[in-house]
N, C-alpha and C positions, 0 to 999 in steps of 0.2 A: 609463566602461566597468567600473572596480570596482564600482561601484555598483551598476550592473546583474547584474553575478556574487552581489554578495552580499544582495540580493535575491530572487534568484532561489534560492540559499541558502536563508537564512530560510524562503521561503516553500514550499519543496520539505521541511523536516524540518517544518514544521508543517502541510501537507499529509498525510504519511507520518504522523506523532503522531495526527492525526483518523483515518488508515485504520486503524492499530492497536487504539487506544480501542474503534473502531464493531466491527473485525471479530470473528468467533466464540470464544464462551468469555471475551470482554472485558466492561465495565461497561456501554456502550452498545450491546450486541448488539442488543439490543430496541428500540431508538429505528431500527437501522439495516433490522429485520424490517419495521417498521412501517411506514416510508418505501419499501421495496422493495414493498408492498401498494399502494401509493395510487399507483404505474406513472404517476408525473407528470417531467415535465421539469425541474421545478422542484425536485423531492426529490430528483431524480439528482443535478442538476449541485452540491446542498447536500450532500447524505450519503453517497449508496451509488458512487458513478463517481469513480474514482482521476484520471484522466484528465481529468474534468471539473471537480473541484472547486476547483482554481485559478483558476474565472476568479470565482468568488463569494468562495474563502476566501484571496487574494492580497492582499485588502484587512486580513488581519490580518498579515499579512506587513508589509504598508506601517505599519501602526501598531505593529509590534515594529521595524521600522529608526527608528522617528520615536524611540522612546522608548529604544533604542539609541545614539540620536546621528548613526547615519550619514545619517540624510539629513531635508529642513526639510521641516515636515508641508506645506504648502499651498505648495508651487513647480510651473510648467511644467514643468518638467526630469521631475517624476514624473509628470507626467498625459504625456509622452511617453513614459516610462518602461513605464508599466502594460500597454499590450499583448503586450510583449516579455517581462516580466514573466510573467507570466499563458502565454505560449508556452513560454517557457522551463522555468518551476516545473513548469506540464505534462506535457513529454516527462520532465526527468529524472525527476520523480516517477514516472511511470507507468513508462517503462525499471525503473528500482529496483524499484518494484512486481513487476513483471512477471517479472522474474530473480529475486526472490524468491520468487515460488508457483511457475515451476517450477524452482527448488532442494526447494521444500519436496513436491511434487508426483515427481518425481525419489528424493527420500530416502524417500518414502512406500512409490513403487515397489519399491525396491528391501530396502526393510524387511518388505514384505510378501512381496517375492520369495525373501528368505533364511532367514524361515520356514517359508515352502511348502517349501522344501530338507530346512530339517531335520526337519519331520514327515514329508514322503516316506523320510528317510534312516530316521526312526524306524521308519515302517511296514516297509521293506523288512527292519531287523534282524529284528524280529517274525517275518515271514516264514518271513527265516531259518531263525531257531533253533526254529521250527515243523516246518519242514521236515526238520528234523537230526534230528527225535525220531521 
């Protein structure tokens, strides 16, 4: 059962590591425009889908636990493993994901909100001292 936790581990921060890399203003931005172009299944569930990409990029997950120690590359124990695996890595990836853009969506809001504030408050002094005269 650790095993499966730490699994599921590994392959959720190295899930997370590829969405970072690929997303906007990163190095792979352009590999991930380009994939989002070609509107295939097969480039979702590789590049652009947080959600999706555990069930193709789990398998680096399995070869960072192999070379980790925790677990023996070619046992049943992991080919029982892999679907739960792959379920697991999924939601918490995409949950984190997910609570991340709107944190970040959220702070955007509201950064854009407290400037609207204070160029309103700007205009209104304006006004003001327009008025006074």
């Amino acid at each position: 059962m650790i095993v499966l936790f730490e699994l599921i581990g590994i392959c959720t921060i190295w899930n997370l590591g590829v969405e970072i890399v690929l997303s906007d203003g990163m190095r792979l931005e352009g590999l991930r425009k380009w994939a989002e172009e070609k509107k295939s299944r097969w480039w979702e569930a590789l590049i652009y889908c947080t959600w999706c990409r555990p069930s193709i990029h789990s398998i680096v997950g399995f070869l960072a636990a192999w070379g980790l120690g925790l677990i023996e590359l070619l046992s049943w124990e992991n080919l029982l493993l892999y679907p739960f695996v792959v379920c697991g890595s999924s939601a918490v990836s995409g949950i984190i994901w997910s609570a991340y853009k709107l944190i970040e969506i959220k702070a955007l809001y509201y950064k854009h909100k407290e400037q609207n504030e204070f160029f309103d408050l700007k205009n209104r002094k304006e006004q003001y001292f327009k008025s006074k005269k």
